[in-house]
C-alpha positions, -999 to 999 in steps of 0.1 A, spaced: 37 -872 55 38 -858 92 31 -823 95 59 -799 101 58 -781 135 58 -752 123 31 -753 94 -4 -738 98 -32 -758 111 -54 -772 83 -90 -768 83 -110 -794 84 -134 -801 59 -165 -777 60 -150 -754 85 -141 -719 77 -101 -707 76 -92 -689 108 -82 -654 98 -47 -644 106 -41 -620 133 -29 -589 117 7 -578 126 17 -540 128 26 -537 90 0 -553 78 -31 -534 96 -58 -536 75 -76 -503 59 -109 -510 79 -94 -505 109 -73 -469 103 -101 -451 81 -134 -465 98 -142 -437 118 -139 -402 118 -133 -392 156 -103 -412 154 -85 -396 123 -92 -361 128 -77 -339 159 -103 -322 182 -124 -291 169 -115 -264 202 -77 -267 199 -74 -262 165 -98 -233 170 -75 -216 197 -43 -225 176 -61 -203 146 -73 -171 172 -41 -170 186 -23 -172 148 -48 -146 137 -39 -123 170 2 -127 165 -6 -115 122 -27 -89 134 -2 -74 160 29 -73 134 12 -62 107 -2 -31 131 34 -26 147 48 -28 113 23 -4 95 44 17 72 43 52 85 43 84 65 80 97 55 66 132 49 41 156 57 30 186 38 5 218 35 -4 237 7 0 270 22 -6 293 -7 -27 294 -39 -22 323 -65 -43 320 -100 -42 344 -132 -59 337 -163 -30 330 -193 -52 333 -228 -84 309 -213 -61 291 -192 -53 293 -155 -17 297 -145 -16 284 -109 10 291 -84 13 269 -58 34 271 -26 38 241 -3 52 231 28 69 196 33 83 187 65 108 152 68 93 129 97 117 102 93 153 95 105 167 96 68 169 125 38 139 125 17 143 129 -20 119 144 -44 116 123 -80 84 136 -93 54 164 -85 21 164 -103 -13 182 -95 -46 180 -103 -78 206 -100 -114 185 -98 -137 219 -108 -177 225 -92 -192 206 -122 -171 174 -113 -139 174 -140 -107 167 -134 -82 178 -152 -40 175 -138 -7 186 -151 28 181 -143 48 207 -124 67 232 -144 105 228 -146 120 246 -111 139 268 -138 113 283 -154 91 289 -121 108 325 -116 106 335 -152 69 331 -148 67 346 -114 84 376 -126 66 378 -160 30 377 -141 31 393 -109 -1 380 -90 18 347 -93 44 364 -66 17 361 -39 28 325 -35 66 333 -39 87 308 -22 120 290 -35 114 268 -63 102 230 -56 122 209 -76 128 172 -88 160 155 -70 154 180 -40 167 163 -9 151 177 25 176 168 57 157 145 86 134 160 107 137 192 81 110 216 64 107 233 30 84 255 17 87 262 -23 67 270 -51 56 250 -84 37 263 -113 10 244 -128 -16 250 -158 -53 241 -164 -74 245 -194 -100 263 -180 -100 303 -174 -93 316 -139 -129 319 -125 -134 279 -133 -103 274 -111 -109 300 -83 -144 278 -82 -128 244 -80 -141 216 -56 -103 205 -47 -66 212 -55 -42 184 -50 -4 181 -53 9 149 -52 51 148 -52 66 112 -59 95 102 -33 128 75 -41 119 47 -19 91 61 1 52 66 -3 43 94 -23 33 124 -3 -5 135 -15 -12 172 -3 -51 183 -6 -67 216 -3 
């Protein structure tokens, strides 16, 4: 039978098939993976693309940075000794630096003494701070208005107040310490930390 015009040549005997031409969707493996410098981009764009990624991060992050809602002093200490305990009277200044009220949800302390202890104590209820101020008058040298939880201090506003804190160790332990800090919890801001 006469070959069809359209049918592939057939080899002769002892002669090796010619190998089809490869067509787009059919490119062999060989030919896409062989070499490296084909497949992969070049090194120095991808290295300015990263530095100039790295640059935009670190200029948001830096314009971003959270500032501080609050600033704050401790402007007076007053100690007595309470049966082996200090008493502490502490008056602090807080001013608002942000555009918004700042509200007070918590106030702590805590006294690190010369040999290297630490020892902290929440605040005493704002009610009871003039009972005590009253009932042991060295206290009054740091007399102020009480500092309170749920105090809310205006924008751009200062308060100075007083909070009343106990340690168990006698007066002369305290009046000795290595550090005093007041640290007063804020809704929806950093906590303000306070150091003396």
């Amino acid at each position: 039978m006469p070959d069809t015009p359209n049918s592939p040549p057939q080899p002769t005997p002892g002669q090796q098939p010619a190998k089809p031409a490869p067509d787009a969707g059919h490119m062999p493996m060989s030919e896409e993976f062989d070499r490296a410098k084909w497949t992969l981009p070049p090194l120095v764009p991808i290295l300015i693309a990263v530095a100039a990624v790295a640059i935009v991060v670190a200029l948001v992050s830096l314009t971003n940075r959270a500032k501080p809602a609050a600033g704050g002093a401790i402007t007076k200490v007053a100690s007595i000794d309470q049966a082996g305990n200090a008493m502490v009277a502490v008056q602090v200044k807080i001013d608002n630096k942000i555009e918004k009220q700042i509200w007070i949800k918590d106030i702590s302390s805590e006294v690190e003494t010369a040999d290297g202890r630490k020892y902290t104590d929440h605040a005493a209820a704002a009610v009871d701070v003039g009972r005590y101020l009253k009932a042991f008058p060295p206290l009054r040298e740091a007399q102020a208005e009480p500092l309170r939880e749920e105090l809310k201090i205006p924008s751009g506003a200062s308060y100075t107040g007083v909070t009343v804190f106990a340690y168990p160790v006698n007066k002369e332990v305290f009046d000795a310490r290595k550090s005093l800090t007041v640290r007063i919890e804020l809704y929806d801001q950093a906590p303000l930390v306070i150091k003396q």
